[in-house]
C-alpha positions as CSV (number, residue, x, y, z in Angstrom):
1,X,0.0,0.0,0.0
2,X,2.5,2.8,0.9
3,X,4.3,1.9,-2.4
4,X,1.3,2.1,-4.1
5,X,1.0,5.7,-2.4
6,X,4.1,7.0,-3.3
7,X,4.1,5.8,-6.8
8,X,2.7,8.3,-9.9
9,X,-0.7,5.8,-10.1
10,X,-1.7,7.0,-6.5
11,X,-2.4,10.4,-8.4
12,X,-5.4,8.8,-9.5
13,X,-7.1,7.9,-5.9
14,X,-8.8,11.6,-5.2
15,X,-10.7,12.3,-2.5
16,X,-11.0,8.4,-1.3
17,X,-10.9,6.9,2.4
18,X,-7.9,4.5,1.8
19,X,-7.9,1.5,4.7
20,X,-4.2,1.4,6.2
21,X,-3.0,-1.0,9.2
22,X,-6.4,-1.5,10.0
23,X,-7.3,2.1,10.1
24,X,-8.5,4.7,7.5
25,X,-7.0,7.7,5.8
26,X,-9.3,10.2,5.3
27,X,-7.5,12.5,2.9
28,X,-3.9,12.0,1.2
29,X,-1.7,15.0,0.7
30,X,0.0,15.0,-2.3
């Protein structure tokens, strides 16, 4: 998942709760 985030195809997840270690992210900060 954080590879996912830190990669260029992350730019296309907008505005999506994203489920991390159990948890949620609300918002991503580019």
């Amino acid at each position: 998942m954080v590879v996912y985030l830190a990669s260029d195809q992350a730019s296309a997840t907008t505005g999506g709760a994203l489920r991390v270690d159990g948890g949620y992210v609300d918002s991503i900060l580019p």
